[in-house]
C-alpha positions in Angstrom: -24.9 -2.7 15.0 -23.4 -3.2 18.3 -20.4 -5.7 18.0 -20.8 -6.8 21.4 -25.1 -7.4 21.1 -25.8 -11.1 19.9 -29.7 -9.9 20.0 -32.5 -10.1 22.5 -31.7 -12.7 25.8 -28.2 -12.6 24.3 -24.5 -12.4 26.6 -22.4 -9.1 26.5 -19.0 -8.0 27.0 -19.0 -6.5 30.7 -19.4 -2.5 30.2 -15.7 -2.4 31.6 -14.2 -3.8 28.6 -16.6 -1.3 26.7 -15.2 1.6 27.3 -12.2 3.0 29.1 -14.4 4.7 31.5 -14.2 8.3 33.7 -10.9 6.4 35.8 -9.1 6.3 33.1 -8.8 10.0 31.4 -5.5 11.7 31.1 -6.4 15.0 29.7 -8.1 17.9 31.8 -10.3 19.6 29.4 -12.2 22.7 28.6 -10.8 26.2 28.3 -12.8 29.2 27.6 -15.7 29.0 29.7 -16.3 25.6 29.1 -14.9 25.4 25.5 -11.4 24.6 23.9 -11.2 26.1 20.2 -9.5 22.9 18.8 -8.1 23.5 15.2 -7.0 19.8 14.8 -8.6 16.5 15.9 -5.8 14.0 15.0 -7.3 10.0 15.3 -4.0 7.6 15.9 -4.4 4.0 14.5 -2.8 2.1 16.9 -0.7 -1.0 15.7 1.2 -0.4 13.1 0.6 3.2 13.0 1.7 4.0 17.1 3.1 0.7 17.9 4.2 -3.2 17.3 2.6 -4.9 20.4 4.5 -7.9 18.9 3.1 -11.3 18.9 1.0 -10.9 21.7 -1.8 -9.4 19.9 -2.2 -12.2 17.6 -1.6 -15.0 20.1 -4.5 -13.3 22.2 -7.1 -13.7 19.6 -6.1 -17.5 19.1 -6.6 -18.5 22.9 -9.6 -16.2 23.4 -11.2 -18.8 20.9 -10.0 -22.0 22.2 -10.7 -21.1 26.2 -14.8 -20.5 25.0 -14.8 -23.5 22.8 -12.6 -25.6 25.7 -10.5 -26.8 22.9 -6.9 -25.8 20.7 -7.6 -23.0 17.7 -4.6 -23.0 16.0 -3.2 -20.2 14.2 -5.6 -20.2 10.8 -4.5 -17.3 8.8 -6.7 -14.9 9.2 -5.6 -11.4 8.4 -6.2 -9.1 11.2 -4.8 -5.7 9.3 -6.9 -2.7 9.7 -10.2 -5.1 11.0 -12.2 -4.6 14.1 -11.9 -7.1 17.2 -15.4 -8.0 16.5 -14.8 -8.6 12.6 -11.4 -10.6 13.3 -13.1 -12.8 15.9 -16.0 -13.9 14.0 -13.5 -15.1 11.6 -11.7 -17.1 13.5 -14.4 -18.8 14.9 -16.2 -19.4 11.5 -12.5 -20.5 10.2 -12.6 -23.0 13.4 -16.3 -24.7 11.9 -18.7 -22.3 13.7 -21.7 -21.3 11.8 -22.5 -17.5 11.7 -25.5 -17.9 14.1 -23.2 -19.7 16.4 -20.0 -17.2 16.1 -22.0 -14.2 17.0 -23.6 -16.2 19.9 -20.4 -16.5 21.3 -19.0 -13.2 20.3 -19.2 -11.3 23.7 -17.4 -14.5 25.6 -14.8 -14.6 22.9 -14.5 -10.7 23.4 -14.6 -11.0 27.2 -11.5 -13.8 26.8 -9.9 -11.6 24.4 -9.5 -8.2 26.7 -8.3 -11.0 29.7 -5.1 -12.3 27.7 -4.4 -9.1 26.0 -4.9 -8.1 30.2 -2.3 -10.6 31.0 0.1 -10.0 28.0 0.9 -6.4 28.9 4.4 -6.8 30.3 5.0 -9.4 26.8 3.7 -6.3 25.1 6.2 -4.3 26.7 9.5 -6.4 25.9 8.8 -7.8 23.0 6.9 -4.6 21.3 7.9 -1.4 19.9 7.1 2.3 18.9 7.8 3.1 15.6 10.2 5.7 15.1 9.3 9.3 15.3 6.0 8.6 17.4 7.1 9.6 20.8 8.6 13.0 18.9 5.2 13.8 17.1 3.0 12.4 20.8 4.8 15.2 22.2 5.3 18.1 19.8 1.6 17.7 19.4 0.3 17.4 22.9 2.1 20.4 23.8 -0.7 22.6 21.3 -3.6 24.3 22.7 -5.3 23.9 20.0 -5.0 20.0 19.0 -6.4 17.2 20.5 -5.0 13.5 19.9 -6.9 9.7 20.6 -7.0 6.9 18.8 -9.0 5.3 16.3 -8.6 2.0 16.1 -10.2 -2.0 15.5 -8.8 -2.8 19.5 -11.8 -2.9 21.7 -11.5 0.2 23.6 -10.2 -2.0 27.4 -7.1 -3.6 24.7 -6.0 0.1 23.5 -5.4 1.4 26.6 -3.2 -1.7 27.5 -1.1 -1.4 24.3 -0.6 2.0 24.5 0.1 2.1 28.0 2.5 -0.7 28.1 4.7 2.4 26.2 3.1 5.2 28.1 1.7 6.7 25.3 -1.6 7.2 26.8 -0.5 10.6 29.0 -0.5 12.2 25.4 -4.0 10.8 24.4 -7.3 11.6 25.4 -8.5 8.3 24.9 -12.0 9.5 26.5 -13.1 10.9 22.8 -11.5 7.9 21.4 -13.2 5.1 18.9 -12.7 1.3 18.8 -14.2 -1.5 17.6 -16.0 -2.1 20.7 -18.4 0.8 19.3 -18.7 -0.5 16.2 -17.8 -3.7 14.1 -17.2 -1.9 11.1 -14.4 0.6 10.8 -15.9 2.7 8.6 -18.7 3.8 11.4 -16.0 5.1 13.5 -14.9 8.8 12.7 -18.4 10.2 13.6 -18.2 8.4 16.6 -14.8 10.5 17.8 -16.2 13.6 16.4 -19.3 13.7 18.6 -17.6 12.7 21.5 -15.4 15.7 20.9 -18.0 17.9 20.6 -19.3 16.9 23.9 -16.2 16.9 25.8 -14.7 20.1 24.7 -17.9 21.7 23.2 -16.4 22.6 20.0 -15.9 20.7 16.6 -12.5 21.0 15.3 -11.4 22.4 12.2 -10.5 19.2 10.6 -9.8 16.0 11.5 -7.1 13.3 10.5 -6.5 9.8 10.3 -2.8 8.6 10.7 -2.8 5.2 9.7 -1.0 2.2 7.6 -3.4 0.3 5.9 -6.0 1.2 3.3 -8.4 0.4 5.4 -7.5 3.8 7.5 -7.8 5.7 4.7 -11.1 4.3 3.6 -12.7 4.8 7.2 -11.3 8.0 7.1 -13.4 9.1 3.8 -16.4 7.9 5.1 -16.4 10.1 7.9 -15.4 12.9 6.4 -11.6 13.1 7.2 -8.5 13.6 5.9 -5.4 10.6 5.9 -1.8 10.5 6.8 -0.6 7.0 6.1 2.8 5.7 6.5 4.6 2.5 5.8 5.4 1.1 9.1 2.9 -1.4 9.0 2.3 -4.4 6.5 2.0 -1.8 3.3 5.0 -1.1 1.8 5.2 2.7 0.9 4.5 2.4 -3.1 1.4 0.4 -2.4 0.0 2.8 0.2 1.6 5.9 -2.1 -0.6 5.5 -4.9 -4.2 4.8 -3.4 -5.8 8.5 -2.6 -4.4 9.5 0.6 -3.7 13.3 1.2 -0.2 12.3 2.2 2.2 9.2 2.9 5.6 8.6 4.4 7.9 6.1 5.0 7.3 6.0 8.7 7.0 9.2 11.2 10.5 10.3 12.0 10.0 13.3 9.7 8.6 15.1 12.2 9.0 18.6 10.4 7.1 17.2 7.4 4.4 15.9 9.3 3.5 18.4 11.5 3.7 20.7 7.9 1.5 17.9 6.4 -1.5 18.4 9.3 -1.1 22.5 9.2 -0.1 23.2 6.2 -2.2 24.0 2.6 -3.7 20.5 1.0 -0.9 21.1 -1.9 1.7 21.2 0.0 0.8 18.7 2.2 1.4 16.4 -1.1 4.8 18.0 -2.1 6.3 17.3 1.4 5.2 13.7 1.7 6.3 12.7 -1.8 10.3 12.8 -0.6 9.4 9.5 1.3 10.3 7.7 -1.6 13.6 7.4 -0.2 12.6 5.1 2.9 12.4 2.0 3.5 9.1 -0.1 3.6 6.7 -1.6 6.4 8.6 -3.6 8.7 5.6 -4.8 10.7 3.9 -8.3 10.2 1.8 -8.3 12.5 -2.2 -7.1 12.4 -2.5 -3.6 12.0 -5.6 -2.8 13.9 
C-alpha cells in the first residue's frame, strides 16, 4: 500500500516530498553502451547506520502532529527505531487519541508537516548531529569502485534523507535516485525490491549481490525479505551482543574497521564471519535516538 494514499477522494503528500526527483541526482551513470556491470549494490540505513541527526528527527515528528491537530503532542514514547515515517506517524497520532480511520486520514498532512520541520531543522541537524566513525572512510573507498553503487535504504521519506544526509554531505557519494524510503512503502520489509529495480533501470544491469548495512534487527529482517545480505553494526540503539547473535552475515562494533568491512562485502560468506567476529572488543551503540 501506498503510505501516503488514505483511499479514493483522499489528501497526498505533494509528489516533491515523494521522491528526490531528476534535480537532485549526484551520480552520472551508465558505462558500456548504456550499461554499468555493477558487482555490489550496497543499501545504507541512514540514522544510526550513516548518521545521528540528533534530536531534531524526533522533535520533527512531535510538531508535525500538533501543527495538523492545532494543539501540543507531547513526547509519548513511541519508538521510532528501524520504522517507516508512515508507520511512526500513525503511532503517534493513535497514541494522541486518533482512531485508525482518522490517523490515516490525516497521514499525508502529518507527512507534508513532517518533511517542512525536518526542512527547517537542517542546520540543527548539522550542529548538533554526527557521522559515525568510519562512514566518510567507507563513503569514499567505495564510491571510488567502478563496479559498486551506494544509496540508501531507509524508514525517512525520501525529501527527509536527502536533508540528513546532506546536512553532512554525504549525498555526493550516494545515488540516492535508486534509493528506497518509506515514502514508497510503509513497511520496511517491501523495500529492497524497490532499489533493486530501480537499479536495473538506471544502470541496466542487476548487481551481483546486494547488502544492507544497518543497526537494528529490523535492517536485517528487510534485508531477508528481499533477498539480501546484512552488515549490521552497533552504533545505533543495539548494543553489539544483541545485534551479534540474531542471523546477520556479519556485525561490528561500528564502521571504522574499514579493512574488515570492505573484506566483509567482497570477500567469501565464511570469511566474512571470521573478520567481523573480532568486534567483540568494541564498545556498544551510543545512539538514542530513532534509527530509521
Amino acid at each position: 500500500m501506498d503510505p501516503l494514499s488514505t483511499g479514493s477522494g483522499s489528501r497526498r503528500l505533494p509528489r516533491s516530498f515523494d521522491r528526490i526527483g531528476s534535480g537532485a541526482r549526484t551520480l552520472v551513470g551508465m558505462r558500456d553502451g548504456g550499461h554499468r556491470q555493477i558487482r555490489r549494490l550496497i543499501l545504507w540505513d541512514v540514522d544510526g547506520t550513516l548518521l545521528s541527526a540528533g534530536p531534531t528527527g524526533r522533535d520533527a515528528f512531535f510538531a508535525a502532529a500538533g501543527s495538523v491537530l492545532a494543539r501540543e503532542v507531547p513526547d509519548n514514547g513511541v519508538q521510532m527505531s528501524g520504522k517507516t515515517d508512515p508507520l511512526i506517524a500513525l503511532e503517534i497520532l493513535e497514541r494522541a487519541g486518533l482512531g485508525r480511520a482518522e490517523a490515516r486520514e490525516l497521514l499525508p498532512d502529518v507527512l507534508a508537516a513532517l518533511a517542512e520541520h525536518v526542512a527547517e531543522g537542517s542546520d540543527r541537524i548539522a550542529r548538533e548531529g554526527r557521522v559515525h566513525p568510519g562512514v566518510l572512510d567507507l563513503l569514499e573507498r567505495l564510491h571510488a569502485r567502478a563496479d559498486v553503487v551506494q544509496s540508501v535504504l531507509t524508514g525517512n521519506l525520501a525529501v527527509n534523507t536527502r536533508v540528513k544526509v546532506s546536512a553532512f554531505g554525504l549525498e555526493r557519494f550516494l545515488d540516492l535516485d535508486v534509493g528506497a524510503f518509506g515514502s514508497d512503502h510503509q513497511e520496511r520489509d517491501r523495500l529492497v525490491p524497490i532499489a533493486v529495480e530501480r537499479v536495473r533501470e538506471r544502470y541496466g544491469s542487476t548487481p551481483g549481490a546486494t547488502w544492507v548495512i544497518g543497526d537494528t534487527d529490523r535492517d536485517l529482517a528487510c534485508a531477508r525479505a528481499g533477498g539480501a545480505r546484512c552488515l549490521l553494526v552497533a552504533t545505533g540503539r543495539i548494543p553489539f551482543d544483541e545485534l551479534h547473535g540474531i542471523g546477520a552475515d556479519a556485525v561490528l562494533p561500528n564502521l571504522s574497521y574499514t579493512d574488515a568491512v570492505l573484506d566483509i562485502l567482497f570477500g567469501e560468506p565464511g570469511k566474512a564471519w571470521a573478520v567481523a567476529v573480532v568486534g567483540n572488543v568494541a564498545e556498544e551503540g551510543e545512539d538514542e535516538e530513532a534509527s530509521l
